[in-house]
C-alpha positions in Angstrom: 0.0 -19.2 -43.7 2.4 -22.3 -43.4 4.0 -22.8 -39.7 7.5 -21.8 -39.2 8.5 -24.6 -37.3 7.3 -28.6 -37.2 7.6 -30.2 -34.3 7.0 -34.3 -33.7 4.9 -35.2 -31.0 7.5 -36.7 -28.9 9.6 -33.0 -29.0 6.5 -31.0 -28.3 5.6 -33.2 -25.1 9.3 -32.8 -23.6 9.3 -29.0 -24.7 6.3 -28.7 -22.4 7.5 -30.9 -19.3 10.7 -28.6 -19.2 8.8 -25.8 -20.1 6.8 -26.9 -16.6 9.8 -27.5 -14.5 10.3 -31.5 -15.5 13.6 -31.3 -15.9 14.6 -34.6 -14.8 17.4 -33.3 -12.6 17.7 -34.4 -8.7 15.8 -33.0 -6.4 17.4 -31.2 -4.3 18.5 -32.1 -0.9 17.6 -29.2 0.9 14.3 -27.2 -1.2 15.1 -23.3 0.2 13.1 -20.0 -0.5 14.5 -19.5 -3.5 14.6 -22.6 -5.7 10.7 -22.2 -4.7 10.1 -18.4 -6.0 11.8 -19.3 -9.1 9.9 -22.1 -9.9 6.5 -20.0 -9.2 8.2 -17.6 -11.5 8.2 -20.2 -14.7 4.8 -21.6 -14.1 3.0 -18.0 -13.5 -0.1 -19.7 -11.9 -0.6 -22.4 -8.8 -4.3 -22.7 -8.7 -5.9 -22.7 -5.8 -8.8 -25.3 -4.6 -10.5 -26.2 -1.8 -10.0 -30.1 -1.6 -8.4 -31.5 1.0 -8.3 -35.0 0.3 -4.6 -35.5 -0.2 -3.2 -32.0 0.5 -4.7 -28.1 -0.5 -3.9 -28.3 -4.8 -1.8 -25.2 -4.5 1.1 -27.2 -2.4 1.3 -30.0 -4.8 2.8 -28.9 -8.5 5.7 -27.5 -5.8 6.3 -30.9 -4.4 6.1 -32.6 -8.2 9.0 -31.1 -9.1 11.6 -30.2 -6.5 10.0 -33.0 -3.9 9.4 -32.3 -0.5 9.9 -29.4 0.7 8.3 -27.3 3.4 5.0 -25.7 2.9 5.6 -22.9 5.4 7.9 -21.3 2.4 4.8 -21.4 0.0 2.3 -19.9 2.8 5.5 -17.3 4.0 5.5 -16.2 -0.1 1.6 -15.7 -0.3 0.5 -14.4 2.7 3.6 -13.1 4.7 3.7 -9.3 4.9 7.3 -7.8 4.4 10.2 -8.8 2.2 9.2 -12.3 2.1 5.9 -11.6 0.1 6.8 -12.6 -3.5 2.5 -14.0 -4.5 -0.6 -12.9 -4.4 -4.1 -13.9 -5.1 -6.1 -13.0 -8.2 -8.3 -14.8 -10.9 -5.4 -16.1 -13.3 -7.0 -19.9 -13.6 -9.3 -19.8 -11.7 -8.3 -18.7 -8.5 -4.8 -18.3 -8.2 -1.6 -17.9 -6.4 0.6 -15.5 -8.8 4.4 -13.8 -8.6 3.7 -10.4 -7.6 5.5 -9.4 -10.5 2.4 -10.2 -12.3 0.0 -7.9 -10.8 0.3 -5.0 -13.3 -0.6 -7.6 -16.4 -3.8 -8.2 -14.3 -5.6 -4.4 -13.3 -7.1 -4.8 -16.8 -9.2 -7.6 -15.8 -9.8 -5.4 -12.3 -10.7 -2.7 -14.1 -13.3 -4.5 -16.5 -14.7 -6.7 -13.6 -15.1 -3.0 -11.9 -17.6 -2.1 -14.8 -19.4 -5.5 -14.6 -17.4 -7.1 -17.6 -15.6 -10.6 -17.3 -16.8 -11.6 -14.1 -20.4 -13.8 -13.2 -23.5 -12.1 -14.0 -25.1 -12.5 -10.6 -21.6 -10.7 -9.4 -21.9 -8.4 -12.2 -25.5 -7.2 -10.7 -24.8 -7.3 -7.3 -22.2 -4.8 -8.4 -25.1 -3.0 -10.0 -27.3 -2.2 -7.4 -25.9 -3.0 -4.1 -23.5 0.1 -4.2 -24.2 0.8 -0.5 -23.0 -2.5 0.9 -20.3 -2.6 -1.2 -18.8 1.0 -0.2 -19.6 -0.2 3.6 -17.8 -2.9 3.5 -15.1 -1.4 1.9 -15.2 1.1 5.1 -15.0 -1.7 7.2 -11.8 -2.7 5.5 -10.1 0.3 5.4 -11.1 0.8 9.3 -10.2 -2.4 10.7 -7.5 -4.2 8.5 -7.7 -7.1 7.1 -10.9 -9.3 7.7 -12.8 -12.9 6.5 -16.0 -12.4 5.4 -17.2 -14.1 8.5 -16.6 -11.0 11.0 -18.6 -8.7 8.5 -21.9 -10.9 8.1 -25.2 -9.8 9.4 -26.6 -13.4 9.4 -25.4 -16.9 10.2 -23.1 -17.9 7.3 -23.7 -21.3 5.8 -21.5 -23.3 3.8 -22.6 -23.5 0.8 -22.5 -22.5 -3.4 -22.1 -18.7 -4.1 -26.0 -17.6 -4.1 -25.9 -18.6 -0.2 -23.4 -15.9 0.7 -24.1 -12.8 2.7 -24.1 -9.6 1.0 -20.6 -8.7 2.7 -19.4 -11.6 1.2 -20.5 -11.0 -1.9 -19.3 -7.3 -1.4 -16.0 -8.9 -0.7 -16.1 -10.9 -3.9 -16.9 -8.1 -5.7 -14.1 -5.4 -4.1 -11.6 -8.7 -4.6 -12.3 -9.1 -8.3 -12.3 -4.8 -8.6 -9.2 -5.0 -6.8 -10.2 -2.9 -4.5 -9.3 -5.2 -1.9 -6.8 -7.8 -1.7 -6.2 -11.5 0.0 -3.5 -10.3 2.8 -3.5 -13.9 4.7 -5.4 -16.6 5.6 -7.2 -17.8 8.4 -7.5 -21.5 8.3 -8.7 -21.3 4.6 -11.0 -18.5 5.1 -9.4 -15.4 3.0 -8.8 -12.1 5.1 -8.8 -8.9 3.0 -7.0 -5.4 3.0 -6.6 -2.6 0.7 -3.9 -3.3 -1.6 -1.8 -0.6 -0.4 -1.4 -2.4 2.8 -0.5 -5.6 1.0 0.9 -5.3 -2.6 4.4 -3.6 -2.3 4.2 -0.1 -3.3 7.1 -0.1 -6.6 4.3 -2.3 -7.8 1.0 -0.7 -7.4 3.3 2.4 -8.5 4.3 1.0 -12.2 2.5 3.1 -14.7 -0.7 1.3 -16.2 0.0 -1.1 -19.0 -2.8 -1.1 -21.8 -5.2 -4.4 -22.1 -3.5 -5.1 -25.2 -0.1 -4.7 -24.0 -1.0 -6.8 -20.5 -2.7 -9.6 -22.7 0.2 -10.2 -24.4 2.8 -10.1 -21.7 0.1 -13.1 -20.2 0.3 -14.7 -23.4 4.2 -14.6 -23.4 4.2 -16.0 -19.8 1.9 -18.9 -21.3 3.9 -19.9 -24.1 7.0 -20.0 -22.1 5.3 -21.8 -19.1 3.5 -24.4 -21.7 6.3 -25.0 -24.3 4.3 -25.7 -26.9 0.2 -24.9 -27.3 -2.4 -23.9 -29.6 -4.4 -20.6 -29.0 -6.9 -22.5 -26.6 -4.0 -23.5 -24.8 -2.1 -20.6 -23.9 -5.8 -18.6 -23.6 -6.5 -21.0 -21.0 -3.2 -20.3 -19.3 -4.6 -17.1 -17.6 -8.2 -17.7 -18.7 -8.5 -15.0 -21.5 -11.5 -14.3 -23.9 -10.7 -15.6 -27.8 -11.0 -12.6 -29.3 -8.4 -11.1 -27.2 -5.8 -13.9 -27.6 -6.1 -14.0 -30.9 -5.7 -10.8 -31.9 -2.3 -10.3 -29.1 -1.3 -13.8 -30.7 -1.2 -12.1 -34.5 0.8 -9.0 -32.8 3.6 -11.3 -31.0 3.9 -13.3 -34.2 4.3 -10.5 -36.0 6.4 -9.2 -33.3 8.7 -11.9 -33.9 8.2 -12.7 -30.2 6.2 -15.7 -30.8 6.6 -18.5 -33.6 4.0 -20.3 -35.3 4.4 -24.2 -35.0 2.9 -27.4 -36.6 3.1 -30.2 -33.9 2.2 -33.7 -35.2 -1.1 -34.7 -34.9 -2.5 -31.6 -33.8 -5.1 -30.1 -36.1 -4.7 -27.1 -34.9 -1.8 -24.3 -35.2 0.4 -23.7 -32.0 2.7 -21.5 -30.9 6.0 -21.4 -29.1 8.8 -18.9 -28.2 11.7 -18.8 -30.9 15.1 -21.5 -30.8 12.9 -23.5 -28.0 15.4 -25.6 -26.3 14.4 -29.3 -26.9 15.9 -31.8 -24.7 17.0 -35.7 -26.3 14.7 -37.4 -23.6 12.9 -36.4 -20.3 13.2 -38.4 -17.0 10.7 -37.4 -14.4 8.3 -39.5 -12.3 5.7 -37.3 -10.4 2.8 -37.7 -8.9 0.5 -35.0 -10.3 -2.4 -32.8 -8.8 -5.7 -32.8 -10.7 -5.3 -29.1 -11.1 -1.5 -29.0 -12.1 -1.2 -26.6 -15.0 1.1 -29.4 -17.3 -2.1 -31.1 -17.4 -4.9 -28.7 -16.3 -6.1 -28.1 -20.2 -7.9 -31.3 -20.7 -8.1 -31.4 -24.7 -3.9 -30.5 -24.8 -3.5 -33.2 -22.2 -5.0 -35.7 -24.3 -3.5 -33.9 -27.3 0.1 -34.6 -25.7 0.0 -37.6 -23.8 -3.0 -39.6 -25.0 -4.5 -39.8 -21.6 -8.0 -38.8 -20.7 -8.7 -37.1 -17.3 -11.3 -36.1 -15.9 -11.8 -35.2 -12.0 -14.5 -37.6 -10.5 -15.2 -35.9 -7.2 -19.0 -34.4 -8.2 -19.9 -37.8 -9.9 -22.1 -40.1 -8.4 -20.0 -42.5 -6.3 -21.4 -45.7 -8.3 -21.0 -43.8 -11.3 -17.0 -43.2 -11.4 -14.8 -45.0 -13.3 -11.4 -44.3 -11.3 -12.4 -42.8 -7.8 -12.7 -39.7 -5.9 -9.9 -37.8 -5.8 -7.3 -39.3 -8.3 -3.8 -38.3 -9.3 -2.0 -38.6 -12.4 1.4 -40.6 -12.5 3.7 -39.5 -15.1 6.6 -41.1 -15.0 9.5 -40.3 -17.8 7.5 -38.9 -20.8 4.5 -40.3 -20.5 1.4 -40.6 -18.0 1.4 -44.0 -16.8 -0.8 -44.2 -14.0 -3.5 -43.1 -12.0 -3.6 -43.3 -8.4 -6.8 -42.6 -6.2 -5.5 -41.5 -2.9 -6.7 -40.2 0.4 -4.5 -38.8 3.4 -5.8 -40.2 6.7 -4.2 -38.1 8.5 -5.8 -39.2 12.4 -4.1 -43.0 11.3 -1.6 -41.5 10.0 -1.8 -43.0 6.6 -1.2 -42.1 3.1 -4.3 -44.6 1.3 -4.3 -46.0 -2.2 -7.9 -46.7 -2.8 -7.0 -47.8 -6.2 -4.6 -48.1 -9.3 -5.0 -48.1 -12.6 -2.2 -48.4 -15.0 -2.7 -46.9 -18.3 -1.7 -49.0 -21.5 0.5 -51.1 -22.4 1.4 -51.2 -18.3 4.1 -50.1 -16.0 7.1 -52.0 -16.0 9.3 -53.0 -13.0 11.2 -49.4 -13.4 7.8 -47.8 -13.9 6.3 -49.5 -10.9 9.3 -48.9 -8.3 9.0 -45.3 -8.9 5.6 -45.4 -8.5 6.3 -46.8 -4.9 9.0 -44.4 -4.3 7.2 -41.4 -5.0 4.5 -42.9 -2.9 6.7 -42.9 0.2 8.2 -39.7 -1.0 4.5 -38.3 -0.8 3.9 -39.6 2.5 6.9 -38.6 4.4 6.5 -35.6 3.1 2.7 -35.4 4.1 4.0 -36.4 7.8 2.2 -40.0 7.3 3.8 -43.2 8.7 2.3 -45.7 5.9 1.5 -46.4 2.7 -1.6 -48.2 3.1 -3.0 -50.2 0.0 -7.2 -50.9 -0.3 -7.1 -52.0 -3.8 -8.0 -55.3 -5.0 -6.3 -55.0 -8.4 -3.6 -56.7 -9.9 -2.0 -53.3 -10.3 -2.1 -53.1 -6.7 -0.5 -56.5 -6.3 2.8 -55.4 -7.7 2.6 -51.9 -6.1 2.9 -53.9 -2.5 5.6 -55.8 -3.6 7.7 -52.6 -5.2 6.4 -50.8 -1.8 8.3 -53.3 -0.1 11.6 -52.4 -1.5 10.8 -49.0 -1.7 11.6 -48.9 2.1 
């Protein structure tokens, strides 16, 4: 079936920076409760990871796109109770901070990871037969309040991968993905549960059930709109659905008409986008991007949009990595010029650049300024006094000097 739109490569990449927030408007002066809910809103998803080498990934796709702005609004919108609640935390990419408005499209996934389907076959059989732990600790929760796995455990916790959890923890885990339990807060980074009721507002746990078809392709509508432009794998990867079900709800919503099928140059595949996309002349954004921002998350589309391959270096041997441990993307206009390995120092009170590499053909003067600015931007932001360079490169030679007026 031919596409029923063509796109060049140039208009698919700035379909999907706007489509990401990239709007290359000013940031604004003041970031309030608000601008930050509806940019949440657009994306759908802030993963969630455990690295604190610069700052947790959540805060960082926030601070990409409207600059600094205080993380106390993030943490207020996920784990606040009351009016101020507008996220929660589920499974979407991995795991995830979502709107709340999303909940509904995701007690399908609950409900299959409830019967052992979707969900890590160790989990699946701890489901299985540990039954009795399971409904105890749910008792627990629904006794207490909300709790970290910690307070429940009959033995000395260890940190560790997931087969060195407790069995309350893994009970947890298991309640969490039944949604049967819920993150209300956080302690430190330690998740504390609660019966939803206690957490999710109740005009949404009241909504009448959607279907799994009819949730998978509201996700799949949220993915296209939040991407711009992708190809099945793409917008499946968006909230981490099985192929058969995106692309059967992908044949419904073209045929729908809510969806249109796309040929994007150079792409082998076919992709997708939502009709009369908005396409902007150019696109002028520089940003320093987390590893697990969802513009570039999707590896293969990344390299498939911007002819740049990532790949995150922190569980490679340290004489064995090409670009260092904890390395962030620079895009800067429309493409990804840069990557920066950084590290907050936060006892010196430093932001450090343990290395730059430029991508091909270079930076140049306009490229490398904003570099420095967003640098600075990044560390005042992070509370840090300095920009500290440790790189021997000539890359990092011209950074200083643009550092310099950057002040």
């Amino acid at each position: 079936m031919p596409a029923e739109l063509s796109l060049s490569l140039k208009q698919a990449r700035r379909l999907a920076l706007v489509a990401q927030g990239f709007n290359g408007r000013q940031p604004p002066a003041q970031v309030k409760a608000a601008q930050v809910n509806r940019l949440i809103d657009r994306l759908g998803v802030l993963q969630i990871d455990s690295v604190n080498a610069v700052v947790r990934s959540h805060y960082l796709p926030l601070f990409s796109r409207l600059g600094s702005y205080s993380p106390l609004i993030l943490e207020q919108a996920a784990w606040s109770l009351g009016r101020k609640r507008s996220l929660f935390e589920y499974w979407g990419h991995e795991a995830s901070l979502l709107p709340i408005t999303l909940y509904p499209l995701m007690r399908w996934r609950m409900q299959r990871a409830s019967e052992g389907r979707g969900i890590y076959q160790q989990m699946a059989r701890f489901g299985r037969e540990q039954q009795s732990t399971i409904r105890r600790v749910l008792d627990i929760v629904e006794q207490q309040g909300a709790l970290g796995a910690g307070s429940l455990s009959t033995r000395e916790e260890r940190a560790g991968p997931w087969w060195d959890w407790s069995d309350e923890k893994h009970a947890l885990e298991w309640l969490f993905a039944a949604g049967l339990v819920t993150v209300a807060g956080r302690r430190g980074f330690e998740r504390l549960y609660d019966l939803p009721e206690r957490v999710i507002p109740a005009a949404i746990l009241q909504q009448a059930p959607l279907s799994e078809a009819e949730a998978q392709r509201g996700l799949l509508l949220h993915a296209a709109t939040a991407t711009g432009v992708g190809t099945e794998k793409d917008l499946r990867d968006y909230f981490r659905l099985d192929p058969l079900d995106s692309r059967e709800r992908l044949a419904e919503l073209v045929e729908d008409g809510q969806l249109l099928t796309c040929q994007v140059q150079g792409w082998r595949q076919m992709a997708y986008c939502v009709p009369e996309p908005k396409i902007p002349r150019k696109v002028s954004a520089s940003a320093l991007l987390s590893p697990f921002d969802s513009l570039i998350w999707e590896r293969s589309r990344t390299e498939r949009l911007f002819d740049f391959r990532y790949r995150l270096e922190i569980y490679t041997p340290q004489d064995k990595r090409v670009y260092g441990y904890y390395v962030l993307p620079f895009l800067h206009n429309e493409r990804i010029v840069a990557r920066v390995d950084l590290r907050a120092e936060r006892a010196s009170g430093r932001l450090a650049v343990h290395a730059v590499h430029e991508e091909e053909p270079g930076l140049d003067e306009q490229g490398m300024q904003a570099l420095a600015l967003s640098l600075r931007q990044m560390a005042d932001w992070l509370g840090l006094e300095q920009v500290r360079l440790n790189c021997l490169r000539p890359s990092a030679a011209r950074l200083r000097a643009a550092l310099l007026f950057s002040v």
